[in-house]
C-alpha positions as CSV (number, residue, x, y, z in Angstrom):
1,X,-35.5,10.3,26.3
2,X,-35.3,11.7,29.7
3,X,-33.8,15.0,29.8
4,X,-31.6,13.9,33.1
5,X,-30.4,10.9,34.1
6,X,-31.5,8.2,36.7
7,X,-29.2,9.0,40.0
8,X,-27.4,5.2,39.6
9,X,-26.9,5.8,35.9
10,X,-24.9,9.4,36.8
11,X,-23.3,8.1,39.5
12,X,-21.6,5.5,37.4
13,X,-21.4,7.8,33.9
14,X,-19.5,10.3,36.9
15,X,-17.2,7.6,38.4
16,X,-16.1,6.2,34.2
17,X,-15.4,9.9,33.9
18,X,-13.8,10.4,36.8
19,X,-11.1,7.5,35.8
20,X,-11.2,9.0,32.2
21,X,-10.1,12.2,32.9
22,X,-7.3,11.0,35.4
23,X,-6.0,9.7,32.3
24,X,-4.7,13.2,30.7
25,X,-2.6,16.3,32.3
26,X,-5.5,18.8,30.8
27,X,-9.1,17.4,32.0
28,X,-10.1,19.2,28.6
29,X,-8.3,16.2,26.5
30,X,-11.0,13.7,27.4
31,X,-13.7,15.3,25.7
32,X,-13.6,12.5,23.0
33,X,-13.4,9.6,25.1
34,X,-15.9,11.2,27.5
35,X,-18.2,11.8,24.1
36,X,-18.1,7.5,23.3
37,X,-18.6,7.1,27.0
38,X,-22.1,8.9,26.7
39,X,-22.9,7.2,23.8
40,X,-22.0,4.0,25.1
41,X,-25.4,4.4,27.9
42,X,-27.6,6.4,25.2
43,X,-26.6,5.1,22.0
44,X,-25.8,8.4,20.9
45,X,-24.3,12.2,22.3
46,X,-27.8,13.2,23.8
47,X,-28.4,16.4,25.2
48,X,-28.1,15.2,28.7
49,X,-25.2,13.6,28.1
50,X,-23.4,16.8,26.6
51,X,-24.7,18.8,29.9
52,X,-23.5,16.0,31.9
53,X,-20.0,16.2,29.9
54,X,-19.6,20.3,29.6
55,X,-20.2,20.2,33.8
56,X,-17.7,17.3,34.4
57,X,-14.9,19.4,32.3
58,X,-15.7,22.6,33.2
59,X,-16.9,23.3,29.5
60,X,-19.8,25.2,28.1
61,X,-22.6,22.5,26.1
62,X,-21.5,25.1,23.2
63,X,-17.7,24.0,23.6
64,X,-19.1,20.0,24.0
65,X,-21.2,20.0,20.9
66,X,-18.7,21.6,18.5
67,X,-16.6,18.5,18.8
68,X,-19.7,16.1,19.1
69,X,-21.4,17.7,15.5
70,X,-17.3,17.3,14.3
71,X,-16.5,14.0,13.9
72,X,-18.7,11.6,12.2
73,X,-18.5,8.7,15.0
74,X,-20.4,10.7,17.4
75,X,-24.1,10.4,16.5
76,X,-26.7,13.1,17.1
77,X,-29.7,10.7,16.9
78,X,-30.0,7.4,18.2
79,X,-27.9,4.8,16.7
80,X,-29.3,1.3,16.2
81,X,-27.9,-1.6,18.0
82,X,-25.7,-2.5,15.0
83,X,-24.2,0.3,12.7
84,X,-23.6,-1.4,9.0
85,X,-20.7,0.8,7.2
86,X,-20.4,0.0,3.5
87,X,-17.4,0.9,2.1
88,X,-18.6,2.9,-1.0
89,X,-15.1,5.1,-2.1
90,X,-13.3,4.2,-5.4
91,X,-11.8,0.7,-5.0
92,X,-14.6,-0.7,-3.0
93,X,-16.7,1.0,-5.5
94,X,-15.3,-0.6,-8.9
95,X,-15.4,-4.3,-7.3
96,X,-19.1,-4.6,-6.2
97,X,-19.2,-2.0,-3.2
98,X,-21.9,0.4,-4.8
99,X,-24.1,-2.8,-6.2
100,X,-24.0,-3.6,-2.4
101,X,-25.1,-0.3,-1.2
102,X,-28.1,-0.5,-3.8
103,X,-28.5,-4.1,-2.6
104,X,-29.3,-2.9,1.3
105,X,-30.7,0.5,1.1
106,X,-33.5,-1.3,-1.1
107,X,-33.6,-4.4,1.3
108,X,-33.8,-2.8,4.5
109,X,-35.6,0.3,3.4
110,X,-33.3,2.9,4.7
111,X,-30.5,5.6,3.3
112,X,-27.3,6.5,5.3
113,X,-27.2,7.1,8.3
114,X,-30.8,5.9,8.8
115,X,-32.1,3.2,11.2
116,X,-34.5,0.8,10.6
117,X,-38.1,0.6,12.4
118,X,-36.9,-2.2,14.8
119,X,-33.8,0.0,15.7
120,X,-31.6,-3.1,15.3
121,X,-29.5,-1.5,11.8
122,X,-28.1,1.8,11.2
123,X,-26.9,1.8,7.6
124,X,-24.1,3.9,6.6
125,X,-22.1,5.1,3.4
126,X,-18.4,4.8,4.2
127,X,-15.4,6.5,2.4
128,X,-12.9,4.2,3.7
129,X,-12.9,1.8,5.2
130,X,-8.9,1.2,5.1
131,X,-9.3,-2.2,3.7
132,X,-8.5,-2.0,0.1
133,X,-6.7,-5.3,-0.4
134,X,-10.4,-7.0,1.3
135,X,-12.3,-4.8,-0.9
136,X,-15.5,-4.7,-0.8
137,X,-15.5,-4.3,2.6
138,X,-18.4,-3.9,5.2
139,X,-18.0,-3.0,9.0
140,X,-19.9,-4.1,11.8
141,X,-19.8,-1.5,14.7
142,X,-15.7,-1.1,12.9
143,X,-15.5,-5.2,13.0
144,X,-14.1,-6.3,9.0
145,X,-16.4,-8.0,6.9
146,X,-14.1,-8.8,3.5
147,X,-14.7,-9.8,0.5
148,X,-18.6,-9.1,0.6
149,X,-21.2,-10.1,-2.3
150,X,-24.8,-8.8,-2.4
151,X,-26.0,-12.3,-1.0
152,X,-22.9,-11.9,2.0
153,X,-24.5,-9.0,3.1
154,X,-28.0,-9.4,2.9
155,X,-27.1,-12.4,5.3
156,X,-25.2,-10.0,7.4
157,X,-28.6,-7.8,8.3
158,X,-30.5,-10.9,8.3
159,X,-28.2,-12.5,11.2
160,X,-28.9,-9.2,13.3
161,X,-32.4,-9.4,12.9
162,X,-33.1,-12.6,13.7
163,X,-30.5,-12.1,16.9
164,X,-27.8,-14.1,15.8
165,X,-24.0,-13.6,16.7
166,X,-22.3,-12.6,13.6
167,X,-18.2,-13.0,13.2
168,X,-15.8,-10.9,11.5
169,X,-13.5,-11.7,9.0
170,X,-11.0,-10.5,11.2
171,X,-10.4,-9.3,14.6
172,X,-13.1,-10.1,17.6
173,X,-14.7,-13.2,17.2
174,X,-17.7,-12.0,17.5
175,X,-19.4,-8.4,16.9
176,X,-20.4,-6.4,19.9
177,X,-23.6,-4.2,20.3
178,X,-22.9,-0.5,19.1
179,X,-22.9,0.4,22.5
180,X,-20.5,-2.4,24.3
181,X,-18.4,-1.2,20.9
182,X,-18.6,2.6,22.5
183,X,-17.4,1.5,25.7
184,X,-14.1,-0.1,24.6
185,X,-13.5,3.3,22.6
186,X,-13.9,5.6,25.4
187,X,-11.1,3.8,26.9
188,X,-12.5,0.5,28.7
189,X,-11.0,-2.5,27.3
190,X,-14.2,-6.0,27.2
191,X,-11.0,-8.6,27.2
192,X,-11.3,-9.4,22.8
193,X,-8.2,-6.9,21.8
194,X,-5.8,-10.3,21.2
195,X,-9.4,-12.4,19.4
196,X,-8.4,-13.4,15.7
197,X,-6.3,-12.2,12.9
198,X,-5.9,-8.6,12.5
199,X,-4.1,-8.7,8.8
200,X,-4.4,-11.3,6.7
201,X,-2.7,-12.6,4.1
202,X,-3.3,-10.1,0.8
203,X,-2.1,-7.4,4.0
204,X,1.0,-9.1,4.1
205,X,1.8,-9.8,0.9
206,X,3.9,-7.1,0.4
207,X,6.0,-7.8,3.4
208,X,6.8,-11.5,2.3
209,X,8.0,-10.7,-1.1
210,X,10.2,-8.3,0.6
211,X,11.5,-10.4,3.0
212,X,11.9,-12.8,0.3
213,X,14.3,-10.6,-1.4
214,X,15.9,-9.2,1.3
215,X,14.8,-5.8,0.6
216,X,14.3,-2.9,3.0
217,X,13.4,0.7,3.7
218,X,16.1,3.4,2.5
219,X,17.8,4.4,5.6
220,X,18.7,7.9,6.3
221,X,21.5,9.4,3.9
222,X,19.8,7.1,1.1
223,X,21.5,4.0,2.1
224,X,19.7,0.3,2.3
């Protein structure tokens, strides 16, 4: 990769940064959006890209990188055009999770956070994914996939390969690349916030039978 970038390319990385930025009272606060924003042109925090960030906020690359090498979102390596998390923590575990990860990592030949030769699958060992009531659960650049099997998710990477749109469970109706996915999270909406479901009905479960009996959270003073 080059090690600067093309003078279109930094003049639109500047003017996204520039709307960033106005965004916050301290220019320092949109490091982190600034950080998906770079990733969302290389497919990953590159070392032009922190240079490029650390000058825009009046940072040192030192300053930039400590939060980059933080927080497990930002990738130091190129990221492949979809990132498959499998949820692999207790509950996903216990109901098929860690048969899945065996099923994948031996399919498509690669550990976490590894990409495959055709740079179309990073595959990645979750902790959480926050959907216990879908478990197992897969993401798809942080789209759900519930309820996975083996066979579900070998058709998953399969779909990706062979270029196909794949749909989430719940949310946008269709996946977007990892780096379209990186642009919505450094702050610029792609018009699918309102696509699909975002809980379904095991997530609401709870609040049905509560509604059902009329209960409610204790109020202050430890009154209903």
């Amino acid at each position: 990769m080059d090690t600067t970038y093309s003078p279109d390319v930094e003049a639109n990385l500047r003017s996204d940064a520039q709307a960033i930025v106005a965004r916050y009272p301290n220019s320092r606060s949109a490091l982190m959006p600034l950080l998906h924003l770079i990733q969302s042109v290389d497919g990953f925090v590159s070392p032009r890209g922190i240079a490029l960030t650390a000058e825009i906020l009046d940072l040192t690359r030192a300053e930039v990188s400590a939060v980059a090498t933080f927080y497990s979102q930002y990738r130091r390596h190129p990221n492949g055009e979809y990132n498959v998390g499998v949820c692999t923590n207790a509950l996903c575990a216990v109901m098929g999770g860690d048969v899945i990860w065996e099923e994948l990592t031996t399919y498509l030949g690669v550990g976490s956070d590894e990409t495959t030769e055709d740079g179309k699958i990073t595959l990645e060992a979750l902790e959480c994914n926050a959907g216990c009531d879908y478990a197992p659960v897969i993401m798809v650049n942080w789209e759900f996939f519930d309820n996975q099997t083996p066979a579900s998710a070998r058709q998953i990477v399969d779909d990706i390969r062979a270029g196909k749109d794949i749909h989430p469970t719940r949310g946008s109706e269709k996946v977007a690349t990892f780096k379209e996915t990186e642009r919505v999270l450094a702050g610029f909406e792609d018009g699918h916030v309102d696509e699909g479901p975002s809980a379904g009905h095991a997530s609401l479960a709870g609040l049905a039978i509560a509604r059902a009996n009329n209960w409610s959270a204790p109020r202050e003073g430890g009154q209903n």
